[in-house]
Backbone of each chain as ProteinMPNN parsed JSONL, in Angstrom:
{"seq_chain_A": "XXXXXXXXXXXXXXXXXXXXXXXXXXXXXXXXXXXXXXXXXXXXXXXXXXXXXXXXXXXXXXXXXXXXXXXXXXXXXXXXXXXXXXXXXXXXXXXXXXXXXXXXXXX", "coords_chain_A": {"N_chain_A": [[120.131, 21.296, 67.924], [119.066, 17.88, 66.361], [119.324, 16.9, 63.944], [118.936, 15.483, 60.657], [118.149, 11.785, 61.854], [120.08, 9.225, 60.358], [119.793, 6.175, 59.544], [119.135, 2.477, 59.389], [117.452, 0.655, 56.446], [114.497, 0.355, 56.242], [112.606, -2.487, 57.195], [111.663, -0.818, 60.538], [110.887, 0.534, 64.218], [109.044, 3.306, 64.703], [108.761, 5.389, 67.373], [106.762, 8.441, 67.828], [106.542, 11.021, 69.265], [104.408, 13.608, 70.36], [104.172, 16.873, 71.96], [103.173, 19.005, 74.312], [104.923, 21.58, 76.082], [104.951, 22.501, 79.537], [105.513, 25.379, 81.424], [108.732, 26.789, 81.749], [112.059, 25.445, 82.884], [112.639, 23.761, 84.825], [114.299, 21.214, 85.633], [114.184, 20.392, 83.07], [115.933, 20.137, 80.644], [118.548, 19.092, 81.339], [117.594, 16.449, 82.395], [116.458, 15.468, 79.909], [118.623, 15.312, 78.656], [120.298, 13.298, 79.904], [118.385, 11.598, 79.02], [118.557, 11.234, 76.504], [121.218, 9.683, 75.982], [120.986, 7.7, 77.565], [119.153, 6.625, 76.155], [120.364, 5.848, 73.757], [122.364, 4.406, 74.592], [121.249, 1.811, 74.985], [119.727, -1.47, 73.836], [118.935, -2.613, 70.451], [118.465, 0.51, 69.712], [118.495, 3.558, 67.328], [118.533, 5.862, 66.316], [117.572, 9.337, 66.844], [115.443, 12.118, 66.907], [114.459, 15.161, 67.047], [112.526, 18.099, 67.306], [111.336, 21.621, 68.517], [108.975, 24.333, 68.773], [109.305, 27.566, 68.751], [106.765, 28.269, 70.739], [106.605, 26.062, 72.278], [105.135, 23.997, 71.603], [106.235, 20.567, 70.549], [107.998, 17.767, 68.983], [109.307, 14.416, 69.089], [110.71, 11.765, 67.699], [111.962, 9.056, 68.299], [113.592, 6.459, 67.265], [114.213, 2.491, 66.865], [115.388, -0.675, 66.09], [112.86, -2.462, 66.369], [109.656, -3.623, 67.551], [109.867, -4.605, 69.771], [112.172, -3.996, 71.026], [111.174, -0.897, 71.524], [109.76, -1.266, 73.249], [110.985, -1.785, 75.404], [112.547, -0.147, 76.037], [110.781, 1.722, 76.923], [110.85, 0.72, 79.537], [112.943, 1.129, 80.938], [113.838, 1.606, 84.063], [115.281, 4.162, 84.869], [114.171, 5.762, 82.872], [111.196, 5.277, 83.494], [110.816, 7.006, 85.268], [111.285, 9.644, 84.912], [109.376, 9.981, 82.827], [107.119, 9.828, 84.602], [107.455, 12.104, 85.98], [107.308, 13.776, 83.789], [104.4, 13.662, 83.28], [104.029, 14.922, 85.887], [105.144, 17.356, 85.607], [106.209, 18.555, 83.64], [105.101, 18.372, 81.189], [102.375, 19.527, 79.121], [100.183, 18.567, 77.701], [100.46, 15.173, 75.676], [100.701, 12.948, 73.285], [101.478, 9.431, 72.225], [102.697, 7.895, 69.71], [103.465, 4.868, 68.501], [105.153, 3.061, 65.804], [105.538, 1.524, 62.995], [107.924, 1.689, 60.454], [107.782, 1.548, 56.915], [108.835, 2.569, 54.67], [111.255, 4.398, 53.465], [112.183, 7.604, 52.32], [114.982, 9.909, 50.681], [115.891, 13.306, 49.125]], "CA_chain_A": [[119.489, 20.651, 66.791], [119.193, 16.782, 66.159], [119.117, 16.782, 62.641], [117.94, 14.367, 60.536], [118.826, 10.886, 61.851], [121.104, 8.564, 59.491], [119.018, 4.886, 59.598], [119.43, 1.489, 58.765], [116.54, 0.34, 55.633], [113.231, -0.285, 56.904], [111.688, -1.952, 58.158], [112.441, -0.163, 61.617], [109.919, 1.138, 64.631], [109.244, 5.093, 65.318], [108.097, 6.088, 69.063], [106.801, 9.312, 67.542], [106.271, 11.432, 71.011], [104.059, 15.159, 70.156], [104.22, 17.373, 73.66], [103.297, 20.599, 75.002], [105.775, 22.125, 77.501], [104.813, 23.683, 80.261], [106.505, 27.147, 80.901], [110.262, 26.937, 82.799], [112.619, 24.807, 82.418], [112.08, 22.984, 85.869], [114.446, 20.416, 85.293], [113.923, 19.359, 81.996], [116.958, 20.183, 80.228], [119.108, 18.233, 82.176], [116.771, 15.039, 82.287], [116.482, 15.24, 78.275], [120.035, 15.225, 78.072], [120.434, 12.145, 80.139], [117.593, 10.227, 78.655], [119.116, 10.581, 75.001], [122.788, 9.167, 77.119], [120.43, 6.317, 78.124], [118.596, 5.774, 75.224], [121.617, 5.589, 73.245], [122.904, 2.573, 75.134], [119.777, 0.409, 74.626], [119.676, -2.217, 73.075], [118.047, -1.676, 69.364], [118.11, 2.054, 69.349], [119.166, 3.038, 65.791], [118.703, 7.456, 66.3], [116.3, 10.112, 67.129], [115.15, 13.183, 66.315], [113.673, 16.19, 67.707], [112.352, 20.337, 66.986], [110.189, 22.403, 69.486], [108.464, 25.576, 68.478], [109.476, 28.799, 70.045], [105.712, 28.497, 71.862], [106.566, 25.119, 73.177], [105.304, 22.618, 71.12], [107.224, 19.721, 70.06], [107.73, 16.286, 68.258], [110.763, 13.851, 69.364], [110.602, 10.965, 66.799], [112.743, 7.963, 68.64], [113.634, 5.325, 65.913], [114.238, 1.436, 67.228], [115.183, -1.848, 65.607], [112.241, -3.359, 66.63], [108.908, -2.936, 68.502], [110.819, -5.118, 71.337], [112.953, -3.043, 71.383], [110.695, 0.017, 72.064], [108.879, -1.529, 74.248], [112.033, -2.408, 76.777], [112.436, 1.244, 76.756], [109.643, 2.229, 77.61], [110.2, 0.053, 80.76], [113.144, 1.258, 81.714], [113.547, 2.315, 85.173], [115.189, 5.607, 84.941], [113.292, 6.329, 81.693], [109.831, 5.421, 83.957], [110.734, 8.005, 86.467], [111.384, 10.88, 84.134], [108.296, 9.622, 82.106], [105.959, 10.073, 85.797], [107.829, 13.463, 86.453], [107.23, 14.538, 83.025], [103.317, 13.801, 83.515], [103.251, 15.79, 86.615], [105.571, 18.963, 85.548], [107.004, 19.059, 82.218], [103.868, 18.128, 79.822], [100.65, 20.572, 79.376], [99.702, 17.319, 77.49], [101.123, 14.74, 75.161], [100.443, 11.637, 72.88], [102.485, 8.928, 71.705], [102.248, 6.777, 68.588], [104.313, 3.649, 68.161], [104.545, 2.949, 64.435], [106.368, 0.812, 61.86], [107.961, 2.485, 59.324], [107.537, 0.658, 56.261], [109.626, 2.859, 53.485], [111.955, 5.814, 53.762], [113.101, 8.073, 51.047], [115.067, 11.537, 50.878], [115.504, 14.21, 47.86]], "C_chain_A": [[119.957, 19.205, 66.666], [119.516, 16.732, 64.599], [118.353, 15.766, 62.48], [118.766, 12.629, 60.737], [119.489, 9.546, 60.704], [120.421, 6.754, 60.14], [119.154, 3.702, 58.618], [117.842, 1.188, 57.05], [115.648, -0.273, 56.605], [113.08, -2.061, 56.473], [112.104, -1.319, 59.723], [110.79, 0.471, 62.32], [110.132, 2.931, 64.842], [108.56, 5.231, 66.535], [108.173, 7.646, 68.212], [105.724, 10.309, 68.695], [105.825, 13.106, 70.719], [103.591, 15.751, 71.543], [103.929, 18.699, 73.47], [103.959, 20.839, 76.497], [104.756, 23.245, 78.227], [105.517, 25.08, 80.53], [107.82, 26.914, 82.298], [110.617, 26.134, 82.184], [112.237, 22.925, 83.493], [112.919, 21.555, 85.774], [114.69, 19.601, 83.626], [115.273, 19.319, 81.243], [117.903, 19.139, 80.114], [119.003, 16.954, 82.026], [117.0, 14.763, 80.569], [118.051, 14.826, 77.826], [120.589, 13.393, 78.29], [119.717, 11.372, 79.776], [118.325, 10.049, 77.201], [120.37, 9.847, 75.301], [122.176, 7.996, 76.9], [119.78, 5.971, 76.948], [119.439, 4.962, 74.184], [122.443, 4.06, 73.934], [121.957, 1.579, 75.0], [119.844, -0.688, 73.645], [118.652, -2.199, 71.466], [117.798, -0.039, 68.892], [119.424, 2.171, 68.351], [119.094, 5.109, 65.843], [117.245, 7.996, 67.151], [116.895, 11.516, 66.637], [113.757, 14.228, 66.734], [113.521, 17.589, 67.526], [111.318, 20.182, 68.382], [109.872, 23.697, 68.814], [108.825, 26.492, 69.655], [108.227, 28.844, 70.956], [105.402, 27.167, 72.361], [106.302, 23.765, 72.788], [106.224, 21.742, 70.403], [107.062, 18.231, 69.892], [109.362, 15.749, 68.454], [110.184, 12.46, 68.667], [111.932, 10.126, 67.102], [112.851, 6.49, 67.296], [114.516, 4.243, 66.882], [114.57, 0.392, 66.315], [113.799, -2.57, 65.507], [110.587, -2.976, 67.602], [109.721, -3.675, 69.69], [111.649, -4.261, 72.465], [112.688, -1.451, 72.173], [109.943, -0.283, 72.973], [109.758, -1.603, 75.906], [112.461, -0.878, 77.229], [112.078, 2.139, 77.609], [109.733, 2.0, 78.705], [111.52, 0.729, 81.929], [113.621, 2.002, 83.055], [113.688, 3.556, 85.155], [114.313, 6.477, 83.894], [111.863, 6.512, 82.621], [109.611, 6.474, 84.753], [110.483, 9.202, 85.518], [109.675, 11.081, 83.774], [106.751, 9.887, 83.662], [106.172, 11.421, 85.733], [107.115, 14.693, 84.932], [105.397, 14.898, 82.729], [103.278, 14.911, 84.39], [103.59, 17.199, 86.313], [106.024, 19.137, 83.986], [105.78, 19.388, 80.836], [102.734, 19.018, 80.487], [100.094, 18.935, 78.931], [100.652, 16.384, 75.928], [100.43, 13.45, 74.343], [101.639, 10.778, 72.25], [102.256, 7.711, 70.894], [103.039, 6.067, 68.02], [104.264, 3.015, 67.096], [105.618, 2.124, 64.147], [106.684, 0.956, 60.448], [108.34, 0.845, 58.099], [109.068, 0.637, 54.805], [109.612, 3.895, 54.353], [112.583, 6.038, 52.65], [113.665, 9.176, 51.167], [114.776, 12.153, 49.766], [115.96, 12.912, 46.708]], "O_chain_A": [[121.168, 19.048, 66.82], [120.584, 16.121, 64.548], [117.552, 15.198, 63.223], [119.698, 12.26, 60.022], [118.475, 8.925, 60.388], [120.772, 6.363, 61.253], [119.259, 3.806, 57.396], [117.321, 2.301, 56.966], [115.884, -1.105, 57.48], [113.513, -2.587, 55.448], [113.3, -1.54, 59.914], [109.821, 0.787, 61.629], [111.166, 3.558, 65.072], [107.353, 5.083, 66.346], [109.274, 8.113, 67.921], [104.502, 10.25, 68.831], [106.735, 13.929, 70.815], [102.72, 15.176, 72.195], [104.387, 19.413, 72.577], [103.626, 20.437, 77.612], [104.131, 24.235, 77.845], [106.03, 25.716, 79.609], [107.633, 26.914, 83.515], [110.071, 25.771, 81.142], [111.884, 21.783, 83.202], [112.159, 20.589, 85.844], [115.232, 18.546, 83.297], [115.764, 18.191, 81.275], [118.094, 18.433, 79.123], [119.931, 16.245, 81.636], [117.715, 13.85, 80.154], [118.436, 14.173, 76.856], [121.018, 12.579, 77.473], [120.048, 10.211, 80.017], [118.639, 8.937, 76.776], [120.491, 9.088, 74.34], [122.683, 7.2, 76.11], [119.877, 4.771, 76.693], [119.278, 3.788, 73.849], [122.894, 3.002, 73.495], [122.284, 0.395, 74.913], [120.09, -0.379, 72.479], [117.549, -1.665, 71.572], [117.121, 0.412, 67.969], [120.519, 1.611, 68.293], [119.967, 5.56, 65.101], [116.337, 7.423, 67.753], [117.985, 11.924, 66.235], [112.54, 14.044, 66.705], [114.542, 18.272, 67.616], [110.804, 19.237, 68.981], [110.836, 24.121, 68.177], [108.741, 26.364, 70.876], [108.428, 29.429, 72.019], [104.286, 26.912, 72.815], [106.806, 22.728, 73.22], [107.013, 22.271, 69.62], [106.22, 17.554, 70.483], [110.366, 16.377, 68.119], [109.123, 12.057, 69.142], [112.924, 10.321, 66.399], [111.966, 5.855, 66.721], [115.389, 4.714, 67.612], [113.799, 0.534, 65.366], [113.626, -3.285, 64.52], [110.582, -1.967, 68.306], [110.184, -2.933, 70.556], [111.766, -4.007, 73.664], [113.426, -0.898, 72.989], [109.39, 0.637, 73.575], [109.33, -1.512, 77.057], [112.658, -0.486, 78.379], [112.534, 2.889, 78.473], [109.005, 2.677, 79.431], [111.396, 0.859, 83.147], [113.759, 3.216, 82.908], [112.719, 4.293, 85.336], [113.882, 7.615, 84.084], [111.33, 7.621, 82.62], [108.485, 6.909, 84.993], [109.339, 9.654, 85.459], [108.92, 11.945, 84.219], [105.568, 10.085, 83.388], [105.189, 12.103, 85.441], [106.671, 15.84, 84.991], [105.002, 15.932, 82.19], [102.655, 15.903, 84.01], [102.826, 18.134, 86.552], [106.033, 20.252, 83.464], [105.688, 20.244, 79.957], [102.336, 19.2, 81.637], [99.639, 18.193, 79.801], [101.423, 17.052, 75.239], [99.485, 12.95, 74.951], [102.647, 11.336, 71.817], [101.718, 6.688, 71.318], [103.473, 6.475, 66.942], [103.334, 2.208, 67.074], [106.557, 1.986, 64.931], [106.031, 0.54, 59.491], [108.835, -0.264, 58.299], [109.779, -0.224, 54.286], [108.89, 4.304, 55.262], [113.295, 5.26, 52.015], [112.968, 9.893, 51.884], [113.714, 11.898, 49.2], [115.85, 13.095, 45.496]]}, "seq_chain_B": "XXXXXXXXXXXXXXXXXXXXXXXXXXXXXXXXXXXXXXXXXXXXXXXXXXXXXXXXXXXXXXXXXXXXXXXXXXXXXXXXXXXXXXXXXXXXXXXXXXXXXXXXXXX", "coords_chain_B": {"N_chain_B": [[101.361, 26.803, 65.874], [100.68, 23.56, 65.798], [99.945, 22.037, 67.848], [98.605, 19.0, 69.489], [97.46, 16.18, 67.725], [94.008, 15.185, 67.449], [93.039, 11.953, 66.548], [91.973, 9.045, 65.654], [91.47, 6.089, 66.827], [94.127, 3.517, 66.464], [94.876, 1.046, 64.05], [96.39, 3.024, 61.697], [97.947, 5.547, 59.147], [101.257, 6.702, 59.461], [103.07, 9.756, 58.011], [106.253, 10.949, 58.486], [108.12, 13.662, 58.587], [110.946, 14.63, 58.163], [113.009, 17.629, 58.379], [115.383, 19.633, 57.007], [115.796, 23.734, 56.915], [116.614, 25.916, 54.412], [117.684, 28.823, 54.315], [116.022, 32.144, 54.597], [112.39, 32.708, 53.309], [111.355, 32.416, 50.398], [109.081, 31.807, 49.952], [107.919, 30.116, 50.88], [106.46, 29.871, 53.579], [103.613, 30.747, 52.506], [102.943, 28.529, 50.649], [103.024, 26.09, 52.475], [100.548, 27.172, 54.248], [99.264, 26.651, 52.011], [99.423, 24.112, 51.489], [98.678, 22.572, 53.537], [95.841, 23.146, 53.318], [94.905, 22.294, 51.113], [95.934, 19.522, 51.771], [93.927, 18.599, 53.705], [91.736, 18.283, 52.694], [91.896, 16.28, 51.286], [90.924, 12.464, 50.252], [90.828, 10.222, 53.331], [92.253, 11.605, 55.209], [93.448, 12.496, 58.204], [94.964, 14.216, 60.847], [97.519, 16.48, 61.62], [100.505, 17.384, 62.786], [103.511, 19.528, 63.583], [106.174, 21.016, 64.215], [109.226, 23.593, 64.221], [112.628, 23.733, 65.045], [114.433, 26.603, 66.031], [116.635, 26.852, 64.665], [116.316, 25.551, 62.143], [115.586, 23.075, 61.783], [112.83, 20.905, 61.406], [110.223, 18.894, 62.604], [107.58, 17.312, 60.789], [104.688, 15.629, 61.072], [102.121, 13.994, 59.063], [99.093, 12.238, 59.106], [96.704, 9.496, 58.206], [94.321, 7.279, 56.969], [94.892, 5.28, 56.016], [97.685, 3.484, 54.192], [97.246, 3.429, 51.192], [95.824, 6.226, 51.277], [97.844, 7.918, 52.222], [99.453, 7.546, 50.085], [98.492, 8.4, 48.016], [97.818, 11.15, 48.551], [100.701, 11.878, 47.779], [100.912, 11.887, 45.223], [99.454, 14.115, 44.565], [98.705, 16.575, 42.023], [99.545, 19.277, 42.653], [100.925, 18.868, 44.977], [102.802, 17.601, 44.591], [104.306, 19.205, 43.101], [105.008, 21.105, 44.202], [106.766, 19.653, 46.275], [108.965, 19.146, 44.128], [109.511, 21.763, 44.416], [110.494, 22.061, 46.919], [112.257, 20.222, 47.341], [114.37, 21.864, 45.305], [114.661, 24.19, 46.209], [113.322, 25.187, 49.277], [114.244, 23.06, 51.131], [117.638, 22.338, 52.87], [117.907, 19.752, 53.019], [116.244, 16.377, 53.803], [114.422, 13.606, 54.936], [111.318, 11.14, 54.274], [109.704, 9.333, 56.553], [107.386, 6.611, 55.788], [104.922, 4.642, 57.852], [103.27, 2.332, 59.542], [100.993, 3.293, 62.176], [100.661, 1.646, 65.592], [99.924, 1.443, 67.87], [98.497, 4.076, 70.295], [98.815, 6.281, 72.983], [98.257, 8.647, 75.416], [98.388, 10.752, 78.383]], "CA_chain_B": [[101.501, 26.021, 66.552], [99.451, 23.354, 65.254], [99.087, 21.328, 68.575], [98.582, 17.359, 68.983], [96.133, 15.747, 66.433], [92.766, 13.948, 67.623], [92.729, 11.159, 66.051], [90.732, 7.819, 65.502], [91.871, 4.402, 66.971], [94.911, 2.929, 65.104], [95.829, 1.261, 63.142], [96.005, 4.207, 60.847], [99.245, 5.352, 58.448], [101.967, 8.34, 59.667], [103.967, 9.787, 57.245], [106.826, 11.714, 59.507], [108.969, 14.172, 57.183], [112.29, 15.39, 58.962], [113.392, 18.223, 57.229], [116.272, 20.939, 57.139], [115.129, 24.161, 56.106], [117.127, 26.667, 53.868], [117.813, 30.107, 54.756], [114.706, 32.817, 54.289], [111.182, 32.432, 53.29], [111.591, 32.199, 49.519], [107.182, 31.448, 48.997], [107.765, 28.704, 51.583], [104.808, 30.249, 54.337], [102.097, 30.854, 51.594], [102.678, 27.164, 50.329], [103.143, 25.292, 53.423], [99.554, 26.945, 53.848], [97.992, 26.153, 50.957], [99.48, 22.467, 51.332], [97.515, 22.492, 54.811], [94.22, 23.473, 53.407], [95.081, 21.023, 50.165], [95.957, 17.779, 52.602], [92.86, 18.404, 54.82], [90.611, 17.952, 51.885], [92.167, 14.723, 50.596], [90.155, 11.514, 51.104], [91.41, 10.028, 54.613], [93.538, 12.71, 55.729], [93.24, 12.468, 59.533], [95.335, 15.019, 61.338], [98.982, 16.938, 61.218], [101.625, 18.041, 63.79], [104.808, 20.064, 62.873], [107.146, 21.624, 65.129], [110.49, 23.356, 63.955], [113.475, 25.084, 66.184], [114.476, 28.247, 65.695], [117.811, 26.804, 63.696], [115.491, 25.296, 60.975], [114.999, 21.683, 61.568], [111.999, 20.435, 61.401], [109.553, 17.8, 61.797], [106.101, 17.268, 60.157], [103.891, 14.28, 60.567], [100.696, 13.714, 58.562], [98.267, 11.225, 59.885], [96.229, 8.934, 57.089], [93.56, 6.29, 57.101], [95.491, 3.928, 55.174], [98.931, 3.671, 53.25], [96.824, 4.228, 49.789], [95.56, 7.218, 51.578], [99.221, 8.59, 52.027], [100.128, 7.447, 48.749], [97.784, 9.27, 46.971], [98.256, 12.65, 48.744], [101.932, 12.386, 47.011], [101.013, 12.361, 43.806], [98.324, 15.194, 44.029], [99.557, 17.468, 41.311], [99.545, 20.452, 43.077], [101.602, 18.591, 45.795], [104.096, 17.246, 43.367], [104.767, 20.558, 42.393], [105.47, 21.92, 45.926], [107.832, 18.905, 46.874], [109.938, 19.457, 43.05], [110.067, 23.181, 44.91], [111.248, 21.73, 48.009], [113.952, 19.969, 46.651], [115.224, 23.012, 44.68], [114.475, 25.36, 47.203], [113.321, 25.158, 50.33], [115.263, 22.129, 51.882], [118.823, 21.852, 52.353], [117.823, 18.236, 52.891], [114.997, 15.934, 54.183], [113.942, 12.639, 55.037], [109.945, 11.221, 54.821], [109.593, 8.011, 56.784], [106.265, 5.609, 56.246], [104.654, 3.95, 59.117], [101.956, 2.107, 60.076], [100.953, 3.136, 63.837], [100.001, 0.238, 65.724], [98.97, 1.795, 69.301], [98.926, 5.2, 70.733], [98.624, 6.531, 74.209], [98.551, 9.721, 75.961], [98.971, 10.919, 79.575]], "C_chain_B": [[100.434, 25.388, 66.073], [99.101, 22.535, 66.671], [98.963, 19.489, 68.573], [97.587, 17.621, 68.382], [95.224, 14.824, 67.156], [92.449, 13.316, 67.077], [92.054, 10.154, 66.343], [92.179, 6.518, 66.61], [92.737, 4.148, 66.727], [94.514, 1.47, 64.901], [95.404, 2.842, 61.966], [97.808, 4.924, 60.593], [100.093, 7.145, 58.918], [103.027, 8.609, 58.855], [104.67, 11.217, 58.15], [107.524, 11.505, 58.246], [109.686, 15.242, 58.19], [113.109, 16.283, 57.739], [114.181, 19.632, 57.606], [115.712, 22.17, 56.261], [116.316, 25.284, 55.111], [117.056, 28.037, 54.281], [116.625, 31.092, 53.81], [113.561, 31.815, 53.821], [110.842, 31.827, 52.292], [110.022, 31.461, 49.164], [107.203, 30.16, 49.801], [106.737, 28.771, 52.745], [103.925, 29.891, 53.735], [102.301, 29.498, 50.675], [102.592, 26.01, 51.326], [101.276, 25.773, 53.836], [98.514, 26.159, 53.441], [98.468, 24.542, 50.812], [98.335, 22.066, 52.127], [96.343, 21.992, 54.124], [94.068, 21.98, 52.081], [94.554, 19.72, 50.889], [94.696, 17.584, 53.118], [91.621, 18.095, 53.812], [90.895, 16.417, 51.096], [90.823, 13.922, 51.514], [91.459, 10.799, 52.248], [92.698, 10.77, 55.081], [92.727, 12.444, 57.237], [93.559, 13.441, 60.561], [97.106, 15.462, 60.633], [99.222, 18.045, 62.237], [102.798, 18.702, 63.057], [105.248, 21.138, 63.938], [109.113, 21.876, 64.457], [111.004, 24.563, 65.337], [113.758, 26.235, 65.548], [116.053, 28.005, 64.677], [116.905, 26.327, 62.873], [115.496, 23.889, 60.819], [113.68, 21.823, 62.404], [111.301, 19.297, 61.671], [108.007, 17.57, 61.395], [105.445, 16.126, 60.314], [102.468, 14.529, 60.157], [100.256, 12.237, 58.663], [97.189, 10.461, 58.541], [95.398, 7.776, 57.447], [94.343, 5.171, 56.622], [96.821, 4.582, 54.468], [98.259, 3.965, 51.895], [96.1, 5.637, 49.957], [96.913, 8.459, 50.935], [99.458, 8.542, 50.379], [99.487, 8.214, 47.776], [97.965, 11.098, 47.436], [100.054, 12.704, 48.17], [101.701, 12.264, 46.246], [99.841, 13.097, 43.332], [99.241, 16.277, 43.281], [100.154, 18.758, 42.114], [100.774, 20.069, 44.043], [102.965, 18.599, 45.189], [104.792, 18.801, 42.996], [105.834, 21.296, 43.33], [107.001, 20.902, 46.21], [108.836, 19.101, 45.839], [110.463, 20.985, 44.031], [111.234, 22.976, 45.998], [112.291, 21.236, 47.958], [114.737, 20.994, 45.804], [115.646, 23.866, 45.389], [114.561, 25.713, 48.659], [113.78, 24.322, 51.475], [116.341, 22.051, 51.247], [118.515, 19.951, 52.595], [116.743, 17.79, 54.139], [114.594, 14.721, 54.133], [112.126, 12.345, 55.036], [110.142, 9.424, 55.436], [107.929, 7.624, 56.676], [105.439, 4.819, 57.326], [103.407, 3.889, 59.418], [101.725, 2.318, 61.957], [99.568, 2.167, 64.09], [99.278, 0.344, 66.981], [99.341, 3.169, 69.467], [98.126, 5.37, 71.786], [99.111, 7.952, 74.777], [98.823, 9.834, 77.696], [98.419, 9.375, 80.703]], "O_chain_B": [[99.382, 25.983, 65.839], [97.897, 22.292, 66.761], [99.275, 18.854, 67.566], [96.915, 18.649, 68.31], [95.648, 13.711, 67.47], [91.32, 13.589, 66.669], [91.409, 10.238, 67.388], [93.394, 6.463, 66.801], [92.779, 5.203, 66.095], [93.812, 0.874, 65.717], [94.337, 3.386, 61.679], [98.69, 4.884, 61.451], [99.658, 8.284, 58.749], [103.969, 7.817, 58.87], [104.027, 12.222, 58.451], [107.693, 10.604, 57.425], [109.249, 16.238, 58.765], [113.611, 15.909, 56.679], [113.719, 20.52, 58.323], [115.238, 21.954, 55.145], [117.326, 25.061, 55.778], [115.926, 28.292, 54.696], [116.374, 30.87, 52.626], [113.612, 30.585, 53.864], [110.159, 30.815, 52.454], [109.876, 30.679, 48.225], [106.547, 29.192, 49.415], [106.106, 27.731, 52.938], [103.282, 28.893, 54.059], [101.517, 29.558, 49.728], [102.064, 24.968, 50.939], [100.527, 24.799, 53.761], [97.579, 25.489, 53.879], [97.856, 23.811, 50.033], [97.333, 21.463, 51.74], [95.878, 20.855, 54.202], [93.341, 20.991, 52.173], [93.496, 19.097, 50.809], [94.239, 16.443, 53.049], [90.57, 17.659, 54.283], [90.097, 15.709, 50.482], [90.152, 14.203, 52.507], [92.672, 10.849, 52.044], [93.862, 10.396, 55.225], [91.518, 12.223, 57.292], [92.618, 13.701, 61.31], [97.689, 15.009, 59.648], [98.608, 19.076, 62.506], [103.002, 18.363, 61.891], [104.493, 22.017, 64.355], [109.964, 21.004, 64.28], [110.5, 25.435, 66.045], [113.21, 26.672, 64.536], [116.502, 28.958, 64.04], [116.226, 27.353, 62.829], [115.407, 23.459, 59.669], [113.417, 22.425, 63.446], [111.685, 18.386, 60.938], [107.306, 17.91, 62.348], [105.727, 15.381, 59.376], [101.711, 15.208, 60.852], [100.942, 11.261, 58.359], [96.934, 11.369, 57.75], [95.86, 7.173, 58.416], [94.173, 4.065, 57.136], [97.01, 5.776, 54.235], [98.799, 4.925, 51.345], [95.769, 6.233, 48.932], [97.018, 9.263, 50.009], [99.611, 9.527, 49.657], [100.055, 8.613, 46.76], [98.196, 12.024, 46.659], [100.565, 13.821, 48.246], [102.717, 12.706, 45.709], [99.283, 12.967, 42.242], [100.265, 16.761, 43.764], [101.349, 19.04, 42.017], [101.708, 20.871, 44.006], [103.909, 19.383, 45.292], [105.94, 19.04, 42.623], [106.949, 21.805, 43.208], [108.118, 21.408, 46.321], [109.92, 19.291, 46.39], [111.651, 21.202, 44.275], [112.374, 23.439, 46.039], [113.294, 21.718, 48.483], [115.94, 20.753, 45.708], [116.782, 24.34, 45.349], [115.485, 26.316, 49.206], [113.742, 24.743, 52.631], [116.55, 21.865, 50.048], [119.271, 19.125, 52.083], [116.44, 18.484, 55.109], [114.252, 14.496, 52.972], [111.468, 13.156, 55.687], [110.644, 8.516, 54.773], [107.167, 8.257, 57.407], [106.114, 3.794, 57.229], [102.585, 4.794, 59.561], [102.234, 1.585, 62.804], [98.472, 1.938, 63.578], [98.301, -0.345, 67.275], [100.362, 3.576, 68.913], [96.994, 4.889, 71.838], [100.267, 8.331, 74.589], [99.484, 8.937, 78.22], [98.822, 9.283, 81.862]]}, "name": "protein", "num_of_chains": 2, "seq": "XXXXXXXXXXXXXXXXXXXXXXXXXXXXXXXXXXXXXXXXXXXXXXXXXXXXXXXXXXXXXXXXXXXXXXXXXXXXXXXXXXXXXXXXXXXXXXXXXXXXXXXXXXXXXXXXXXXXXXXXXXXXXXXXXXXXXXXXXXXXXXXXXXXXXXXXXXXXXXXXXXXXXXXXXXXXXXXXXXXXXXXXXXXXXXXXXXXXXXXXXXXXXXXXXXXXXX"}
């Protein structure tokens, strides 16, 4: 469990990433582990946050300083590889919506 | 499993709600429900994802034509009612973040 991530006051970007797994593991585990490693060192990355449903679906909600910032991500290298691999074996299918959170409140 | 959401174009407003859940059910199924069927009748309601693990985090995003879209599905009475619950009840705790999405892309 990620919980819920601990964030600076908006404004701030979300990479909010909704997936369907394919069925095994095939790798993924592993890879996931090392991309949060790597994301974590980035420049601008401020948390994340992630569930899956016992039948696979799932929402990983990356939080950024900056769109710059998510954008350099996006680019880099070992992230791009994963990000091909995860097209051909990991994802049934996926979308991803790059937002700008405006306000955040809790209870 | 609700699945990704088919949505429009963006720009268009995501309200992502990270949320711990409390131990048992306690009328939290048969309102999460009837929120569903609620939200989907608002004006510009667009779509909604939600994926939790099997420890009880969560995350929820609802999809919106506009930020006065969003803003008005929180203060539908009926809603209001549910989220006072949720804070008593059904979350040990919970973040909602705001956000305008600015591009989105799939496989």
């Amino acid at each position: 469990m990620t919980g819920i991530a601990a964030l600076p006051e908006p404004p701030y970007t979300a990479v909010i990433f909704s997936n369907l797994r394919t069925e095994g593991d095939q790798g993924y585990a592993v890879m996931g582990a090392r991309m949060q490693e790597l994301a974590k060192a980035q420049p601008g990355y401020l948390g994340y946050e992630s569930a899956r449903d016992a039948d696979g679906f799932g929402i990983t909600v990356s939080y950024w300083a900056d769109d710059h910032a998510a954008r350099a991500w996006k680019q880099v290298h070992e992230h791009a590889i994963a990000q091909q691999r995860g097209r051909e074996v990991w994802y049934a299918d996926y979308q991803v919506r790059v937002a700008t959170v405006g306000r955040a409140y809790g209870p």
